[in-house]
Every structure is written in structure tokens, then in C-alpha cells.
C-alpha positions in Angstrom: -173.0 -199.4 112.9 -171.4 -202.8 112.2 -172.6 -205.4 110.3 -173.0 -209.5 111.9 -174.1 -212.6 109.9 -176.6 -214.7 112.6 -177.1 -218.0 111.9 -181.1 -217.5 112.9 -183.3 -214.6 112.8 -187.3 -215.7 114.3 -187.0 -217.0 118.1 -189.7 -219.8 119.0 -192.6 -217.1 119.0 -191.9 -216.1 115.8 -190.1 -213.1 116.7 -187.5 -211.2 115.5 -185.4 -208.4 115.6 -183.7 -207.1 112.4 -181.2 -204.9 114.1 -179.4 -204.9 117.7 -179.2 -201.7 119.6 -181.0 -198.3 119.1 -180.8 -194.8 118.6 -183.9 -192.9 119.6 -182.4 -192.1 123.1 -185.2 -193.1 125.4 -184.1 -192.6 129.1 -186.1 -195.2 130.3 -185.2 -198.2 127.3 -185.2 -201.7 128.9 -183.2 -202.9 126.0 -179.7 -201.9 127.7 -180.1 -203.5 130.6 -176.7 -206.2 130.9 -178.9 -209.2 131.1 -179.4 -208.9 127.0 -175.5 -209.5 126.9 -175.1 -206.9 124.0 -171.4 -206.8 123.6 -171.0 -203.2 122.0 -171.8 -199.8 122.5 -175.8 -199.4 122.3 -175.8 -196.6 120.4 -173.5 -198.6 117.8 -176.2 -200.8 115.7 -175.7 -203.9 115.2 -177.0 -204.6 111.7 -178.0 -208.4 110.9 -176.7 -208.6 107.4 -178.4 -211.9 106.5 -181.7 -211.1 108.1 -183.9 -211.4 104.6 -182.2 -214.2 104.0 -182.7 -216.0 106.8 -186.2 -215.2 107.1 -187.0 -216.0 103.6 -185.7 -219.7 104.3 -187.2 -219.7 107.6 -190.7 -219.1 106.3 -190.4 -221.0 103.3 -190.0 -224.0 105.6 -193.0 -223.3 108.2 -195.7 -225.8 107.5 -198.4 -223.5 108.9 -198.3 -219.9 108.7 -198.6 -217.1 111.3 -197.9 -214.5 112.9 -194.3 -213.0 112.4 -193.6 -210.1 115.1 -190.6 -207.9 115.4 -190.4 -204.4 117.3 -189.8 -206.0 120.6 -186.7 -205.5 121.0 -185.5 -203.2 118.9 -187.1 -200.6 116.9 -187.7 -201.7 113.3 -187.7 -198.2 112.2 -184.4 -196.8 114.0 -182.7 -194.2 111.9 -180.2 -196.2 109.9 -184.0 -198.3 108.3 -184.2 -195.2 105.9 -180.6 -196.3 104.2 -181.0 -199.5 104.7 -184.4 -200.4 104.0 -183.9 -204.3 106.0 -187.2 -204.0 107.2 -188.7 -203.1 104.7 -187.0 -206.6 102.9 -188.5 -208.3 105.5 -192.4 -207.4 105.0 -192.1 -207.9 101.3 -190.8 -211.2 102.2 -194.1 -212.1 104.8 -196.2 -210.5 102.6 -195.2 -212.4 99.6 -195.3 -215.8 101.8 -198.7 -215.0 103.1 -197.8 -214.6 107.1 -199.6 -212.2 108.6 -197.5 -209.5 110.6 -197.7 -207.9 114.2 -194.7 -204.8 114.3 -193.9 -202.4 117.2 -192.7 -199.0 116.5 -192.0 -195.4 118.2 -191.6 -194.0 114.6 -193.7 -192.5 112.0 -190.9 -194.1 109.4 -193.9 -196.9 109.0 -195.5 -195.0 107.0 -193.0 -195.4 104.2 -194.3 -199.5 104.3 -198.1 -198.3 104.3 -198.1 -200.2 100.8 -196.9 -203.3 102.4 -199.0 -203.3 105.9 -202.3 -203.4 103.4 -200.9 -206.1 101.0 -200.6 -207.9 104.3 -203.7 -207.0 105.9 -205.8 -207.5 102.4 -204.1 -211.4 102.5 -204.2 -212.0 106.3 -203.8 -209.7 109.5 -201.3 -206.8 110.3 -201.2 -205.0 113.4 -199.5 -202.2 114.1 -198.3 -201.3 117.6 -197.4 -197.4 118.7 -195.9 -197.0 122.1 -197.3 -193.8 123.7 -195.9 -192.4 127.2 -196.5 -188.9 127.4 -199.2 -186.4 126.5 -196.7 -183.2 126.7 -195.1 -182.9 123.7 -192.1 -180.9 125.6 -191.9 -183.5 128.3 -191.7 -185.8 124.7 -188.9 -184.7 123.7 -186.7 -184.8 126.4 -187.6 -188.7 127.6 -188.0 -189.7 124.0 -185.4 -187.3 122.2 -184.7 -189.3 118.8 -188.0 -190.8 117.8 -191.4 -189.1 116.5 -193.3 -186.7 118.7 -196.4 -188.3 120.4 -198.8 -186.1 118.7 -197.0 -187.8 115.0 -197.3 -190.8 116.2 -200.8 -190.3 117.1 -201.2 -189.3 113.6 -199.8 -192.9 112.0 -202.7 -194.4 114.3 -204.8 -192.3 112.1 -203.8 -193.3 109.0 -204.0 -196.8 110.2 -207.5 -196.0 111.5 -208.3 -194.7 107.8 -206.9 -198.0 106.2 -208.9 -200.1 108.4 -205.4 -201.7 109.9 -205.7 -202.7 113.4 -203.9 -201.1 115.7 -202.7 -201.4 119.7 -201.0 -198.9 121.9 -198.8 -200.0 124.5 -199.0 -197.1 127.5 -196.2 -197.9 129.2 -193.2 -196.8 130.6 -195.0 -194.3 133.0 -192.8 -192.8 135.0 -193.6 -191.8 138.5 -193.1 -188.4 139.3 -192.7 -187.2 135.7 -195.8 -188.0 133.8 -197.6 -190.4 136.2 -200.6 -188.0 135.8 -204.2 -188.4 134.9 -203.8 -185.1 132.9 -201.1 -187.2 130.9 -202.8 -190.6 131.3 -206.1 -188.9 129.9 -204.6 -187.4 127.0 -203.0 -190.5 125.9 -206.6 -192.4 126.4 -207.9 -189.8 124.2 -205.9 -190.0 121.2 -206.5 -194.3 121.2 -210.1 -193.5 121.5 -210.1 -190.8 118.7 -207.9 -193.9 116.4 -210.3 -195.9 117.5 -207.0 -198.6 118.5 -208.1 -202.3 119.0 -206.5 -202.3 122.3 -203.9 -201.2 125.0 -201.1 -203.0 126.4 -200.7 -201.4 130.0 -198.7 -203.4 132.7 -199.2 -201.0 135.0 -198.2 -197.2 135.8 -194.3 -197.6 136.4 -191.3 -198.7 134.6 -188.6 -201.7 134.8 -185.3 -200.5 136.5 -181.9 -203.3 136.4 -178.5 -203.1 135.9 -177.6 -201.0 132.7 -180.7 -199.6 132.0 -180.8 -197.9 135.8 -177.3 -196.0 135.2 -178.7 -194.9 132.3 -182.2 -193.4 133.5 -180.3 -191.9 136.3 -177.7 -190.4 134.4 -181.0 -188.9 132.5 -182.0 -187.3 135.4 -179.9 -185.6 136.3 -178.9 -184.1 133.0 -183.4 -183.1 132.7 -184.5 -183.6 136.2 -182.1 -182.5 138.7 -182.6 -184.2 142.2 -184.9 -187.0 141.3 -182.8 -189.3 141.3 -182.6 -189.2 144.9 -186.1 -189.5 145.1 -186.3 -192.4 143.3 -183.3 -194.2 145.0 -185.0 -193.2 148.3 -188.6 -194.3 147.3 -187.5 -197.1 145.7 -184.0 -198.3 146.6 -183.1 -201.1 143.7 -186.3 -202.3 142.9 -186.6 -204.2 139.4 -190.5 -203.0 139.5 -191.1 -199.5 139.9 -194.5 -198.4 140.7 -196.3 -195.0 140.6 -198.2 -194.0 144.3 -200.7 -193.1 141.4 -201.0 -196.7 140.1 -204.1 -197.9 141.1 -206.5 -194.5 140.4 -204.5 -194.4 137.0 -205.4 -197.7 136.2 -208.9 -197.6 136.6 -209.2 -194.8 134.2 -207.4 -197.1 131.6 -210.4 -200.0 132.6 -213.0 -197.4 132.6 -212.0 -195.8 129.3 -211.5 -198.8 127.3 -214.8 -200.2 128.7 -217.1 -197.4 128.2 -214.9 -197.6 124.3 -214.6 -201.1 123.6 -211.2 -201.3 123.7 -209.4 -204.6 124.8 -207.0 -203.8 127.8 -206.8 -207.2 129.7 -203.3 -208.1 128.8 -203.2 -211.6 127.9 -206.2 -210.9 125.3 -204.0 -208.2 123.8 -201.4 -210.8 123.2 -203.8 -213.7 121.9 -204.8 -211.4 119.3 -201.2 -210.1 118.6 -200.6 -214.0 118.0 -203.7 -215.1 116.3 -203.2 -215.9 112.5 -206.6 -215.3 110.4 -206.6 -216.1 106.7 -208.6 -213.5 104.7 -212.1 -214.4 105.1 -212.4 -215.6 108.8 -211.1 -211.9 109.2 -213.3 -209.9 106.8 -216.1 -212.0 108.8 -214.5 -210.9 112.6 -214.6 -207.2 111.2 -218.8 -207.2 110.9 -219.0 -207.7 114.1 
């Protein structure tokens, strides 16, 4: 790890991302790709000294509060969170200011900040988003090596479930050939449905593929996987979007599930609701319904 002051922490969405870099080992991770212009090693954490700070001035001089999201980028729960407790700065801070919170996570590290995620959801809103790719719990650990096993994150939707926190699952990367399945596809529709998630962010049954992240994925398979990667560099040559031959019955079982469940899956809604600031009572008054 090294240690940066920034001179601004939430981007024009109110995002932000309390560390650079990552160390959960995900094959498929978007975040190296080159276009991101992260100038050191990704596995070498780039810690944003000044974060609380800067978000503690930043939201003291919003007019109107919001949502404050983070997670996008980079995992606010990467190993180096349990020494150096940034994050967990950072919700004191929103919940303290009365902004409501929308965080993205692969690890069951959140629950250490249960305490805070109900201070925020008491006062305002606080959704908690769980990325799930793969049913297999084997299969788990070699994509996703670092971070919790599906089957403990599916537990932390639980436990959000049980303190009546919202919660949405993003179902993606899928990737073709691996677990493009509807065995695996089923068992991850299962688990939202048994959490009883708000809704799924699914852009479709694939991944993202560019310079940096593709040497990456491909040096992954053939370490775990030996010959895909000529399958994939003959089905797919250097395609940015990679699509599963599977996409379109896969797909259908996400609309059919979440219909027949009343889960939200069209995209854009997922994102309005991610966004959507609601004081206390014009949310106790949403949750009757």
C-alpha cells in the first residue's frame, strides 16, 4: 500500500472511492483495464489519506442532501479496511450528516458497519449492493479467490433481509463458457429470492474485455482453464463486449424470476432507486406498500 492526499474525494454523482486498486483477485475485474490510468501496481493499494476529510467538507457544504455511493470502483471492504477502518470513517461521517448511502461490496467485512447501515437507514435510505457471479462455490473460489464465498455473501443479504435494509444484487460478470449456465444463473436467482433483494442489476450474460483487464483474464485461464483462451480469442477476437451464446434464454429467466418475485430488474429503475434520496418518513410510508 501507499498512501496519496487527493485534492477531491465524491465525483459529480456523488461517488467515491476511498481506496485505488484491489486485492480480492477477480480474473475478470474491469477496474485494471489502462483506460483508468492507475499508475502503480494493482495489487499495490492506493490509500486516499485525506478521504474523511475531504468528505466531511464536501458534505458539509451540499445544500441538499443525497445519495453518497462508493463501491464502484473499488471495493470498500478490500483487506487493508480491517486496519484501517477508512470506510468505516466515512459512514460515520454520512450518517452523522444525514445523507443517505448506496455501497457495493464482494465482502462480508460489511457486516462489521451493520451498526452504521441502520443509523443510516433509521434517518434516511441505505442500500446495500452484493455482486454474485457464480452458484459453485469451487468454481468461486478460483474466479473470485480473495473475497467472501458466494454462499457468505448470500448470508449478509440475509442479515440485511432481517434488518429490513434494502438490498440489490448485481449478477454480472457471467462468463461464457465457465458459468454461463441456467444451473448457475438459477441458483443465484434463488438466493435474491430467498433475501428477498429489491432488485438485480444484470447487463446481460457476458463480461467487459479491454486492454489490461484482457491480459489479465487470459493469463487466468490459462493458469484454471487451460485452452479457453483460444476459444475465447477465436469466438470473440477483441471484442470490448463479450456475450454468452446463452444470453438471450439466460435472460429471460432473470425477467421471469424477478416478475413472478417482484423484483426490479429493468436497469435504469435499479439505478433511479440507487440515486433517489428519501428522508425518513416518505420512506417508512414507500415500505407499506
Amino acid at each position: 500500500m501507499h498512501e496519496v492526499e487527493v485534492k477531491g474525494i465524491l465525483s459529480a454523482q456523488n461517488g467515491m472511492n476511498i481506496y485505488r486498486g484491489c486485492t480480492h483477485g477477480c480474473i475478470y475485474c474491469d477496474s485494471r483495464s489502462r483506460c483508468y490510468q492507475m499508475n502503480h501496481e494493482f495489487e499495490d493499494i492506493e490509500v486516499k489519506s485525506n478521504a474523511p476529510i475531504l468528505l466531511e467538507d464536501a458534505l458539509r457544504r451540499k445544500r441538499k442532501k443525497c445519495m453518497i455511493g462508493t463501491g464502484a470502483m473499488c471495493d470498500p471492504y478490500i483487506h487493508l479496511e480491517e486496519k484501517l477502518g477508512n470506510t468505516r470513517k466515512c459512514l460515520e461521517l454520512i450518517e452523522s450528516y444525514g445523507f443517505g448511502l448506496a455501497i457495493q461490496t464482494k465482502s462480508a467485512r460489511i457486516l462489521r458497519d451493520l451498526d452504521l447501515l441502520k443509523k443510516i437507514n433509521n434517518k434516511t435510505k441505505c442500500v446495500v449492493q452484493i455482486t454474485l457471479t457464480t452458484y459453485d462455490e469451487d468454481l468461486c473460489k478460483i474466479i473470485e479467490p480473495n473475497v467472501s464465498t458466494t454462499k457468505e455473501r448470500y448470508e449478509v443479504l440475509k442479515i440485511m433481509r432481517d434488518n429490513n435494509i434494502p438490498t440489490v444484487v448485481w449478477l454480472d460478470p457471467i462468463l461464457p463458457f465457465i458459468n454461463d449456465t441456467e444451473e448457475n444463473i438459477r441458483g443465484l436467482l434463488d438466493y435474491c429470492i430467498e433475501a428477498k433483494v429489491h432488485g438485480i442489476i444484470c447487463f446481460g450474460m457476458g463480461l467487459t474485455l479491454r486492454e489490461g483487464n484482457r491480459e489479465y483474464f487470459y493469463k487466468k485461464l490459462d493458469e484454471h482453464f487451460p485452452g479457453l483462451k483460444d476459444l475465447y480469442i477465436k469466438t470473440y477476437g477483441n471484442s470490448y463486449d463479450v456475450r454468452s451464446s446463452n444470453h438471450n434464454n439466460l435472460m429471460s429467466i432473470v425477467r421471469q424470476e424477478c416478475t413472478s418475485h417482484d423484483i426490479i430488474y429493468d436497469t435504469k429503475q435499479c439505478f433511479h432507486y440507487l440515486h433517489e434520496f428519501e428522508e425518513k418518513d416518505q420512506y417508512d410510508q414507500l415500505t407499506l406498500f
